[in-house]
N, C-alpha and C positions, 0 to 999 in steps of 0.2 A: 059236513061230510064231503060235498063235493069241493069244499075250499083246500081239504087235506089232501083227495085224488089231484086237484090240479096242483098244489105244492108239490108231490110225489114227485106228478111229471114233470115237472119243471123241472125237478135234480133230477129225472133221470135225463133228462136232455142238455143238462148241463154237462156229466159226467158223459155222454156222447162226445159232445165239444172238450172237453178237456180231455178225452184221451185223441182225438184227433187232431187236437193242436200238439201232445206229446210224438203220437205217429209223423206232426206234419216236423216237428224239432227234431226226432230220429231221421226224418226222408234230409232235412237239410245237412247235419251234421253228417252225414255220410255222405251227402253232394259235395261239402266243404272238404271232406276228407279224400274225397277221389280228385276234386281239383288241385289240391295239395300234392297228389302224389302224380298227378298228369305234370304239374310244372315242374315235379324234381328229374320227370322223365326228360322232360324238356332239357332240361338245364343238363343233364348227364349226357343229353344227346348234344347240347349245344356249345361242352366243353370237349366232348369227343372232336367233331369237325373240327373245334381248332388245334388238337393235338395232333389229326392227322393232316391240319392243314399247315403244320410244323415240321410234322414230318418228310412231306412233299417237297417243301423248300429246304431240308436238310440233304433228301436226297437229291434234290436239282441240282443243289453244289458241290455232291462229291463227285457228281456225274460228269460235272463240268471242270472238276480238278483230276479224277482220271482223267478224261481228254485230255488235258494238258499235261500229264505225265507220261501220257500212251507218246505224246507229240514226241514230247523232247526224248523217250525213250526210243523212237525211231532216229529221231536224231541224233543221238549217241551210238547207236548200233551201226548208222553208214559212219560214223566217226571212226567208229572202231575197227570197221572192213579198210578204211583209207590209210588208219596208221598201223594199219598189217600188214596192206598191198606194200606201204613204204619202208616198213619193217623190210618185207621179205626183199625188198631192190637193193636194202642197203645192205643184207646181206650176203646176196648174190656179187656187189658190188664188192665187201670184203673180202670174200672168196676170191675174186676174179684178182686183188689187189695181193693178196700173198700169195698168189700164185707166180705176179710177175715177181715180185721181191723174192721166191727162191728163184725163180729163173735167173734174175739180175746177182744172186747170191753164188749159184752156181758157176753164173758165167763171168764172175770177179777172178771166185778162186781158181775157174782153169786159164784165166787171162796170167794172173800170179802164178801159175806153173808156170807155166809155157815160156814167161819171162824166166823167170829163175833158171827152166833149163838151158835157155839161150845163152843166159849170161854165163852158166858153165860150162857148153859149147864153146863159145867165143873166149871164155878165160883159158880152156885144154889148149886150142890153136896156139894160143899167143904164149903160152907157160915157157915154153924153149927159146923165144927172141926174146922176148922182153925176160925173162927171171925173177919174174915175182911174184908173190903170194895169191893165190885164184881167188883164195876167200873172201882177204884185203882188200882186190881190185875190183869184187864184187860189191863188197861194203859202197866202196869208196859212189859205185853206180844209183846208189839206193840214194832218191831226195831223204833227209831227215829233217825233222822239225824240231828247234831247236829253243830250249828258253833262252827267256832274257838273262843275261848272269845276275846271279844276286850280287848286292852291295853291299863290299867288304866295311864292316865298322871297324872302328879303331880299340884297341881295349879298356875297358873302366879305368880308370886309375883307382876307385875303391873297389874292391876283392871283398865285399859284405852282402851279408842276406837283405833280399830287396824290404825287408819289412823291418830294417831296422832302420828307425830315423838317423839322417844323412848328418845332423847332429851332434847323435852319438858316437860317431866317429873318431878313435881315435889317431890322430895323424901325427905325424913329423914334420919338422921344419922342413918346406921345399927345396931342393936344390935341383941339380942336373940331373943327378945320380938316381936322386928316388923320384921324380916324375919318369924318367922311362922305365922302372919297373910298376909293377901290381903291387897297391901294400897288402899284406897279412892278414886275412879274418883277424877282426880288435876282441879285444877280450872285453866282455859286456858283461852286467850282473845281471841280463836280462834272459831267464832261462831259455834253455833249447826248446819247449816246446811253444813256447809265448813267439819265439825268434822265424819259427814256420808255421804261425798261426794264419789261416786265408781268413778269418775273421776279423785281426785285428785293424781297430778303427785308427785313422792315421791322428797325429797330434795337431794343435792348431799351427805350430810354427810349421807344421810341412802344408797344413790346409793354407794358408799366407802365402808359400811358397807357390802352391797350385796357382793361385787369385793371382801372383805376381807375373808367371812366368805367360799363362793366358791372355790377361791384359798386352802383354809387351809384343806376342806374337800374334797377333789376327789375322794379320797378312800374309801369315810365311803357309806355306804351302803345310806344313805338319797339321796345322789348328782348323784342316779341313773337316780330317778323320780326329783328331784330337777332343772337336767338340759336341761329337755325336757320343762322348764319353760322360766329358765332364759338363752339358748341358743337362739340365733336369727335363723330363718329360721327352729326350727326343732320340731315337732308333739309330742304333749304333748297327754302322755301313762292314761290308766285307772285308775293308780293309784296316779300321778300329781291330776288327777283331785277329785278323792275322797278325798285326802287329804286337796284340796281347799273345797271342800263340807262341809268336816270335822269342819275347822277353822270358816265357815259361820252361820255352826249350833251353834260353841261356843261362836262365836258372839253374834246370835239371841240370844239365853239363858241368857249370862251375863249382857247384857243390855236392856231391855225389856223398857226403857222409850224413847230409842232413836233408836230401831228397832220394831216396831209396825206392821206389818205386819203378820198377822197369817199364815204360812208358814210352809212346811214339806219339807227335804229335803231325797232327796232317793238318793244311791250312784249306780254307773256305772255296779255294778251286780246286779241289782234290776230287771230288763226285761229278760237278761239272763238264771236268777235263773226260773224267771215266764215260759220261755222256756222250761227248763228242767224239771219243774213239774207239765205243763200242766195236763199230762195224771193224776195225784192224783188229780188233782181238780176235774177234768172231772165227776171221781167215786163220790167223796161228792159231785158233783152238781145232777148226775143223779140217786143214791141212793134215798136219800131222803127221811129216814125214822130216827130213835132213833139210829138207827145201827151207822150212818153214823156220828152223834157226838159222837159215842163213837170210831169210825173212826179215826173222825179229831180230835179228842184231842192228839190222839199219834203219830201227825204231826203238832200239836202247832210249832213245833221248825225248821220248815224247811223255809229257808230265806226269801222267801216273804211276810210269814203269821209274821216273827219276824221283817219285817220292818212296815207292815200296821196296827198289831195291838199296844195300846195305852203299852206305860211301864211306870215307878213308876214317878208320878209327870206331864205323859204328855198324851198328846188328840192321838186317833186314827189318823188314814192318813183322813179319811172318813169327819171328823170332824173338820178339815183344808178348811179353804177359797182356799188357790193353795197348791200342791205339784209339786217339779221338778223333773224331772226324766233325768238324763243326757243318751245319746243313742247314742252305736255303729254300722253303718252300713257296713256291707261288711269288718269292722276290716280296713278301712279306710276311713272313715269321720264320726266326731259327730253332732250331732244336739238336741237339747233342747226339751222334752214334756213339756208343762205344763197343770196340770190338775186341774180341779177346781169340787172338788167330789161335793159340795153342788148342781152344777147347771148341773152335771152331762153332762161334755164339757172338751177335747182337745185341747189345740194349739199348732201346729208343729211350732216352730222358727228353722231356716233353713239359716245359714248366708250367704251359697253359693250357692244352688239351690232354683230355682223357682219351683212352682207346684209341692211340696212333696210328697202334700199326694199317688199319684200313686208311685213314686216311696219308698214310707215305706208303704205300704199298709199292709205288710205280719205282721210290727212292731203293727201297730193302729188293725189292726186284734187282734190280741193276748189279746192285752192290754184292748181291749173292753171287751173281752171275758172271760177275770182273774180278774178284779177289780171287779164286782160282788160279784163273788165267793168269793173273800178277805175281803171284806165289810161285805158281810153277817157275812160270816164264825167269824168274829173282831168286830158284837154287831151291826154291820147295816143292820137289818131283813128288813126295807122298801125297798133293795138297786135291792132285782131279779124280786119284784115288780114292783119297779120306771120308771121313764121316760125312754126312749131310749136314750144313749148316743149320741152325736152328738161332731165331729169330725172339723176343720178348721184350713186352713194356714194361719200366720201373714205376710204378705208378703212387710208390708211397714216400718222393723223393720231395724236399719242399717248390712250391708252389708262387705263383707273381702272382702279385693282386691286380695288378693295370694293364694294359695294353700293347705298353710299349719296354718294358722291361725284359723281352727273351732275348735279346741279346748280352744284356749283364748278364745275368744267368746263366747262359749256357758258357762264356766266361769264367765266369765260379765256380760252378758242376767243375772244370777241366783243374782248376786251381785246386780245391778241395782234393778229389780226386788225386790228381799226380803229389798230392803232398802226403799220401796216405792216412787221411782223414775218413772216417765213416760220412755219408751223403745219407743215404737211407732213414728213411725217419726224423730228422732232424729239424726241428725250430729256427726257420732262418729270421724270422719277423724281424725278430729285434737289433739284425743289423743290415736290412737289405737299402733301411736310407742309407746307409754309407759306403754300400759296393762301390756307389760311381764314382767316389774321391778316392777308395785308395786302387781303386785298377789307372784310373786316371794316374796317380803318383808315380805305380807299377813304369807305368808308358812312360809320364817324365823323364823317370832313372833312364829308360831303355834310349830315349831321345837325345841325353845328357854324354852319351858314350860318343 
């Protein structure tokens, strides 16, 4: 009996111990479990600090790139006060500058009264001794500026269109009698539209010819301007090109049945010249009285007014459906006016820039502003009255692909053009390698006179 009491208590003190060892396994695993969640505190706090200690160094550096933008942005604001100050001087300074140029403007044209009355003073006295003309003797006091004369050429002795090879030519036996006349347009099988084609490619017996006559002259003074032609890759000079002009005008003229085109052409000093005597026109525009033709009569002879006004046999500039005006920019690139006085109209041809007109602004200025005055002054009294000139680019005219080819081109534009050819739209590709041998040939012929 007492052996069973003391077994009893044994399990009960067992089951003491065993639930205290389950109490002491709950007390740990709940130690375990708050340390577990102390280090994730930890570790949540200890990726905190380094995201704000990211943050701190992110702000550091934009702190110190504003500063450095605040700098330069104070630096640029006295920039901008310094080329304002300079702004506003330079144009107190422009102000102060055409103010003397009207002063100097004013005090030109009362200097040219005053003259002009003089000399009709002094011509009334003398009218009864001497007997002669006031107006004349006025003239005669006026300096005029006067060109070089041009140089008379001798006549072709072939009378044929320049694009017919030299060739096909039919001649007569030479004697006396038929060298000093012109022979005859020949009778060719080669149609009239082929015969003033500006695209046709020349034959190799005239390209031979070219090769020949180049070689043999290097030295002569022609093969200056000759080889800015017929050289590949190199800028054809002012004077290449007037000499093309030249040969186009003796064209127009000698065949009037098979160039029909009413056309003027003006050569490469024609805007230049209008440059340099702005200021005499300016005076006959704003004179404006009897003075002022007895003025411009003794400036008849200065270049512009001797290209626009009409000579023996031929019409004014004014008076012409187009005139061309070939144009230097910058003394490196040309490009083509064409004017059309009747409709009182511009067109820039431009082979290699787009939207001209701003950049020749300074050229269409001028030009508006002189042809007027040249009109009038040349028998077209309707012209300071007339419409307002209006100005425009061709911009869908063909195109150079290099650098150096605007002066062929604007060559061709004039050829095409005065042959009554459509420009406009047109595919030049496929014969712009051979512009430079037959304008080149063009020249030959013209050199060969």
């Amino acid at each position: 009996m007492e052996d069973r009491e003391e077994l009893k208590a044994q399990r009960l003190q067992l089951e003491r111990e065993r639930e205290e060892l389950k109490l002491l396994e709950r007390t740990l695993k709940e130690r375990e479990e708050s340390i577990k969640r102390e280090r994730e505190v930890v570790l949540n706090e200890v990726e905190l600090m380094l995201k704000l200690k990211e943050a701190l160094r992110l702000e550091k550096e934009e702190l110190n790139e504003m500063e450095v933008l605040k700098k330069e942005r104070e630096m640029l604001l006295r920039e901008k006060e310094e080329l304002k100050k300079e702004r506003e001087e330079l144009e107190e300074g422009k102000v102060e500058l055409k103010k003397q140029m009207e002063a100097f403007r004013i005090e030109k044209i009362r200097f040219w009264k005053e003259d002009c009355e003089n000399q009709k003073k002094e011509s009334e006295e003398d009218e009864d001794a001497l007997g002669v003309d006031i107006r004349e003797k006025s003239l005669q006091s006026i300096p005029v500026y006067t060109r070089r004369p041009k140089r008379v050429l001798k006549p072709s002795v072939y009378k044929c269109s320049p694009f017919i090879s030299i060739s096909a030519v039919q001649t007569t036996p030479s004697n006396a009698a038929n060298d000093e006349k012109q022979r005859e347009f020949p009778t060719s099988p080669i149609p009239l539209q082929a015969m003033i084609d500006p695209l046709r490619v020349i034959s190799q017996d005239e390209l031979h010819e070219l090769e020949s006559w180049a070689n043999a002259n290097k030295e002569s003074p022609e093969f200056r301007w000759f080889k800015t032609i017929w050289e590949k890759n190199a800028w054809v000079d002012s004077v290449a090109i007037d000499k093309y002009v030249d040969f186009l005008e003796r064209r127009h003229r000698s065949f009037p049945l098979l160039y029909t085109k009413d056309c003027k052409f003006c050569p490469t000093y024609f805007l230049p010249c209008i440059g340099m005597q702005m200021s005499t026109l300016r005076i006959y525009r704003d004179v404006g009285s009897d003075d002022s033709r007895l003025l411009f009569k003794g400036l008849e002879k200065l270049s512009p007014i001797s290209i626009v006004k009409p000579h023996e046999g031929q019409k004014a500039m004014w008076q012409h459906e187009e005139a061309y005006v070939p144009v230097n920019h910058a003394n490196s690139h040309w490009y083509l006016m064409v004017i059309h006085p009747r409709d009182r109209e511009i067109i820039i041809l431009d082979s290699l820039y787009s939207r001209a007109l701003n950049r020749y602004r300074q050229h269409i200025d001028l030009i508006k502003e002189a042809l007027p005055i040249l009109f009038y002054a040349t028998g077209d009294r309707a012209t300071l009255e007339g419409n307002a000139w209006t100005v425009r680019e061709d911009t869908s005219i063909p195109k150079q692909t290099n650098g150096y080819d605007c002066g062929i081109f604007v060559m061709k534009y004039i050829d095409i053009l005065c042959s009554n050819h459509i420009l406009t739209g047109r595919d030049l590709r496929p014969f712009t390698s051979s512009f430079r041998e037959s304008i080149a040939y063009d020249c030959l012929s013209e050199l060969k006179i």
